[in-house]
C-alpha positions, -999 to 999 in steps of 0.1 A, spaced: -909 -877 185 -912 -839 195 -877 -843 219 -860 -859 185 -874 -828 165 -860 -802 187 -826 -824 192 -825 -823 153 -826 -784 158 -807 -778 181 -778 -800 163 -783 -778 132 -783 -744 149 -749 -750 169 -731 -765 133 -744 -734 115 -729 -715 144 -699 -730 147 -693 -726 107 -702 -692 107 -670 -685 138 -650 -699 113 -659 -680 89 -648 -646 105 -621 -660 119 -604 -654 88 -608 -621 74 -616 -612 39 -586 -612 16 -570 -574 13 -572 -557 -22 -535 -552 -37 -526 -517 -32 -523 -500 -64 -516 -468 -82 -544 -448 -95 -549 -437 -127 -565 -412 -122 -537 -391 -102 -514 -396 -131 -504 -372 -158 -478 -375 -188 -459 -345 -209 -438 -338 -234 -421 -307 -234 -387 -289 -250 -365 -260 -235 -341 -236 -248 -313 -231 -219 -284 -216 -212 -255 -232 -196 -226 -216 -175 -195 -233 -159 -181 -218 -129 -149 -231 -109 -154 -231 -71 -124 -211 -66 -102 -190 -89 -70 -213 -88 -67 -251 -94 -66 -277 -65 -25 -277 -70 -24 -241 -71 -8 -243 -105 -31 -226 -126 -52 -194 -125 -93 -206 -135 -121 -182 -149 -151 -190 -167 -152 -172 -201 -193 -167 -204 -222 -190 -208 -235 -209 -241 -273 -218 -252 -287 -250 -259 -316 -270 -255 -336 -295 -240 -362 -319 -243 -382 -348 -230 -412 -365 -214 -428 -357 -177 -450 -379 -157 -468 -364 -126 -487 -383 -93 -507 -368 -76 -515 -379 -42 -535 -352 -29 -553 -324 -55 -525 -303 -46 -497 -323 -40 -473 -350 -61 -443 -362 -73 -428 -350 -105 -403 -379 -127 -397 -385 -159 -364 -381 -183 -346 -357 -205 -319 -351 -231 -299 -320 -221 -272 -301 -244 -252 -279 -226 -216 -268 -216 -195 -235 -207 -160 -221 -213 -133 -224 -190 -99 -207 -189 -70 -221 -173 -38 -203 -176 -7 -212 -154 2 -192 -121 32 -171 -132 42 -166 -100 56 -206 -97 85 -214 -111 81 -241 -146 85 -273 -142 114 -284 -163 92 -309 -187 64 -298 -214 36 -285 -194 5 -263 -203 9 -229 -200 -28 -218 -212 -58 -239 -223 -90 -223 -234 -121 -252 -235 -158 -243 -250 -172 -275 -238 -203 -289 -251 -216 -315 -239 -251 -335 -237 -263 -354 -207 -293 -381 -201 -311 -366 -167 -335 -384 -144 -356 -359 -121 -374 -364 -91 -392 -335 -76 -419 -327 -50 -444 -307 -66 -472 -280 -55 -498 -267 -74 -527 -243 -64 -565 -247 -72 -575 -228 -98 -566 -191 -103 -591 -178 -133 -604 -199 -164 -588 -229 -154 -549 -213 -145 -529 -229 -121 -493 -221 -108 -468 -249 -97 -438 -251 -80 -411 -277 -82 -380 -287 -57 -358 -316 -60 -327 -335 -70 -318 -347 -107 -292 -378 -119 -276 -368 -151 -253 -392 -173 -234 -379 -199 -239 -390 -238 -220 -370 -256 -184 -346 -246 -170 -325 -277 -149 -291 -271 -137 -263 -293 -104 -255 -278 -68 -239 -274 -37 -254 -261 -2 -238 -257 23 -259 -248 58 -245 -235 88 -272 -244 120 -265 -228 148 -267 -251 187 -258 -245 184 -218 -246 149 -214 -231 112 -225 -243 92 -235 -275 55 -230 -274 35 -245 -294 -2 -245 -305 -25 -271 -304 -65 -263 -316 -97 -283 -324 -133 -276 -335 -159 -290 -319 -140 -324 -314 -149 -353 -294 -129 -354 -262 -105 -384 -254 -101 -398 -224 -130 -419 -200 -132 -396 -175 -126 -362 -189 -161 -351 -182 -181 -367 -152 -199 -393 -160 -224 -387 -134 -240 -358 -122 -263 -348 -93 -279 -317 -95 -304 -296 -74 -337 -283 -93 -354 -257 -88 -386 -241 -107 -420 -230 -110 -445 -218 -138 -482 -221 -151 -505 -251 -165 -538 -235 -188 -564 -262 -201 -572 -257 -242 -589 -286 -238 -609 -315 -215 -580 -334 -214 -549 -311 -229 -529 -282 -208 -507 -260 -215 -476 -262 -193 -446 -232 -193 -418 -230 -162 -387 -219 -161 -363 -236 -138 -325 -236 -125 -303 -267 -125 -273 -267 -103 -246 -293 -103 -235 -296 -72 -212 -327 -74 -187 -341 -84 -164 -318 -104 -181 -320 -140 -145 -317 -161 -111 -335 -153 -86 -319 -179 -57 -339 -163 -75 -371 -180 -81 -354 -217 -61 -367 -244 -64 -348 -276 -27 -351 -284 -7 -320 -268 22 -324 -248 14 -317 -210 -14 -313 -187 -34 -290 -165 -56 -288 -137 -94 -263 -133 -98 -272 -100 -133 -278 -93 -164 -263 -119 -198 -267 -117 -224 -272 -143 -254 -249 -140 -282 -238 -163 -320 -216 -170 -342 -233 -191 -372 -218 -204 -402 -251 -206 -430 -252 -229 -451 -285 -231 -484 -302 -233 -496 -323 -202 -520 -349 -215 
């Protein structure tokens, strides 16, 4: 009876073993990775700019026309920010914004070729303004804190801008050749939507670049002020060849780049 007793046992023990080497042979099912909350901030913010639009060299691509920028123009910005931080002093920076801005370029044809003997532009004098959609992403630093909560940031990174909205003030003249020499002729328009699919660039990529302060009014509210420099690097933002806004001729910039300051002032929350 006893030998049955400890078989019994002996039977149990090596089943309760054997199910418990199953057991760990399969490991415990992995949480899903997942962002947290807590490292996340959101903003809203608007900034006055101003915008410049400087050609890369003083004469177009076909060397036909001389290129100057005539002076920068103010505008504005605004939008929302979201923040991640994945250490307490280091993140990503994302979010989106609407952008007005522009510049004034002069193109005026190089005396020194001989005309060609159609209509042609012999000066053209664009104030563009223009209004793109822009998608940032930037690495972001920010320091512990300074006195009564102040921090400063820094930002570095790369922007996607697509344009909503092209208008120009402008001036034309056009020089017609007729039987005993030229007819110019004058062609103006006021803030006027430009014609023509790609007149502007309907893409730009742009380098960022800016820093500033965050101050907490509250538990959960800070104040956040930066200012920061945009530079469009690529591709050429204008392409007068393609605008149609009913003169006889065209002309060439060569290549300009957008560029802007902008002054932020925002609540993170």
């Amino acid at each position: 009876m006893k030998k049955r007793l400890l078989l019994l046992f002996i039977s149990i023990m090596a089943i309760n073993t054997v199910n418990a080497q199953d057991d760990n042979y399969y490991p415990p099912a992995r949480e899903k990775s997942r962002i947290d909350p807590n490292r996340l901030r959101f903003g809203a913010f608007f900034a006055p700019n101003i915008s410049w639009m400087k050609p890369t060299a003083s004469r177009s691509n076909d060397r036909l026309y001389n290129v100057s920028s005539r002076g920068s123009r103010t505008g504005y910005a605004w939008g929302l920010l979201m923040d991640y931080y994945f250490t307490e002093n280091y993140g990503l920076s994302t979010g989106f914004q609407f952008n007005t801005t522009g510049g004034r370029i002069l193109a005026t044809y190089n005396n020194n070729i001989t005309p060609p003997a159609e209509a042609y532009v012999k000066f053209a004098d664009f104030n563009y303004r223009l209004q793109y959609l822009e998608v940032p992403l930037h690495f972001k630093v920010i320091s512990d804190e300074i006195t009564s909560g102040l921090k400063i940031f820094g930002n570095i990174g790369l922007g996607l801008g697509i344009n909503v909205s092209k208008k120009a003030t402008y001036e034309v003249i056009t020089s017609r050749p007729v039987i005993n020499g030229s007819v110019d002729q004058r062609t103006t328009g006021d803030n006027e939507k430009l014609i023509g699919a790609f007149s502007i660039a309907p893409v730009l990529f742009q380098l960022n670049v800016g820093g500033g302060v965050e101050y907490p009014i509250s538990d959960k509210i800070s104040l956040y002020s930066g200012l920061f420099f945009n530079n469009g690097f690529t591709p050429d933002v204008t392409n007068p060849r393609e605008i149609k806004q009913g003169y006889e001729g065209k002309f060439s910039d060569g290549g300009v780049r957008l560029n802007n300051f902008a002054l932020r002032i925002g609540l993170f929350f």
